[in-house]
C-alpha positions, 0 to 999 in steps of 0.5 A: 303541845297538842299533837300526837306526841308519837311523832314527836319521838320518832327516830331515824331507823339506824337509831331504833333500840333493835337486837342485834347480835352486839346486845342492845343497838343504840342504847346510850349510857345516858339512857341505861343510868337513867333507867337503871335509877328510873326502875329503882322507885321513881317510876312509882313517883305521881308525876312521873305515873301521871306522865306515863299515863298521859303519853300512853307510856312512852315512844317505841324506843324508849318502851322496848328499852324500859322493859328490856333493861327491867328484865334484864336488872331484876331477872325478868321480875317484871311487877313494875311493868306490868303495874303501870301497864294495867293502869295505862290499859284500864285507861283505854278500855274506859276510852273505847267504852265511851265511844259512839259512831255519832261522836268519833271526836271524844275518842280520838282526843281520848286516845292521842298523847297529851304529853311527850315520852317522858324520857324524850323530854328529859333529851334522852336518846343515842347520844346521851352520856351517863356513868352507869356502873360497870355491873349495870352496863353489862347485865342492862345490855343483855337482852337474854331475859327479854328475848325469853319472856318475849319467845315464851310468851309469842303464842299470847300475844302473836294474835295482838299484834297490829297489821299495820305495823306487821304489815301483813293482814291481821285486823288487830291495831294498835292504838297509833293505828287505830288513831289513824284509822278513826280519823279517817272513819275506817276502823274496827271499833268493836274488835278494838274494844274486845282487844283491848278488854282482853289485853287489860283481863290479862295484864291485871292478873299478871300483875296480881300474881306478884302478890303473896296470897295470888303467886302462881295464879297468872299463865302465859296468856296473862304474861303475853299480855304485858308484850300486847300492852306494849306494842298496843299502845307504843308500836310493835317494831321493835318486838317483831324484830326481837322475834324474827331475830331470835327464831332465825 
């Protein structure tokens, strides 16, 4: 599969994984089993990472439903997140490192999927049947922990967020985007890579502030991060819409 596999996961909007007053919309059992088990330790497993890497997480639906549902099962301990977001940010400062203007095509291979969403490939969506436990419907339903981190954190990553996906016109973009844009010869390669740089700073001290010795190190900048990683690599619909819904 040689395409870009963001397109491969792109759902009709009825079908987005948006807030609503009702919890989280389209969210089927099949999918809150899965991740119920999928947080639990298989997340850690070396295919799996591996996966993840390879697809830059997983599709906008599915990332918002990931670290949703993590806040909400773990009290928004989000140390998993935010580990496997250093590890995939770290992969994008040393692929926009490499760029040249004489050579836009190592980039753009650089930065394109080379897997699908992982949880897409399991057929994974609003259809899918599962029997998680009646504790784990009602508390990875919830979206009170991921709309706190998501409002407590706004001011850090407001100025990451893609203009594109904003529709607005901030420069900042994310790496679907930016992806469109090399193709074309248009984008910003140099504020990418700031971006990126500060994106990757940040979410690695978050995820060091889960370490005994380095508790209490990291700040909301460091926290926000972890939101900007998401909507760099994913899209940023989702938390838009969690925002604007939640400051009505």
């Amino acid at each position: 599969m040689s395409r870009d596999t963001d397109e491969l996961a792109r759902l009709p909007a009825g079908h987005a994984l948006l807030p609503d007053t009702g919890g989280v919309g389209a969210i089927s059992d099949g999918e809150l089993h899965f991740l119920w088990h999928f947080i639990q330790g298989s997340i850690m497993e070396h295919e799996v990472r591996e996966s993840l890497l390879r697809a830059w997480g997983m599709c906008q639906r599915h990332t918002f439903a990931f670290l949703s549902i993590d806040a909400a099962l773990r009290r928004g301990y989000l140390h998993g997140p935010a580990i496997l977001y250093q590890a995939i940010m770290e992969r994008a400062v040393a692929a926009l490192n490499a760029y040249s203007p004489l050579h836009r095509r190592p980039i753009t291979h650089a930065l394109r999927a080379t897997g699908p969403c992982y949880m897409c490939a399991l057929r994974y969506g609003p259809e899918s049947s599962g029997y998680p436990s009646r504790d784990v419907v009602e508390r990875g339903r919830n979206l009170d922990e991921i709309r706190r981190f998501t409002l407590e954190t706004e001011a850090g990553w407001h100025s990451d967020v893609c203009g594109r996906c904003a529709q607005d016109e901030r420069r900042a973009r994310c790496r679907r985007h930016l992806l469109d844009e090399l193709r074309h010869g248009d984008a910003a390669v140099t504020e990418a890579r700031a971006q990126v740089a500060s994106i990757c700073a940040r979410v690695t001290r978050y995820a060091r502030a889960f370490r005994w010795e380095l508790r209490g190190t990291d700040t909301p900048l460091d926290r926000a991060a972890l939101i900007s990683a998401a909507g760099w690599c994913s899209g940023w619909n989702s938390w838009l819409r969690l925002a604007a819904e939640s400051n009505r």
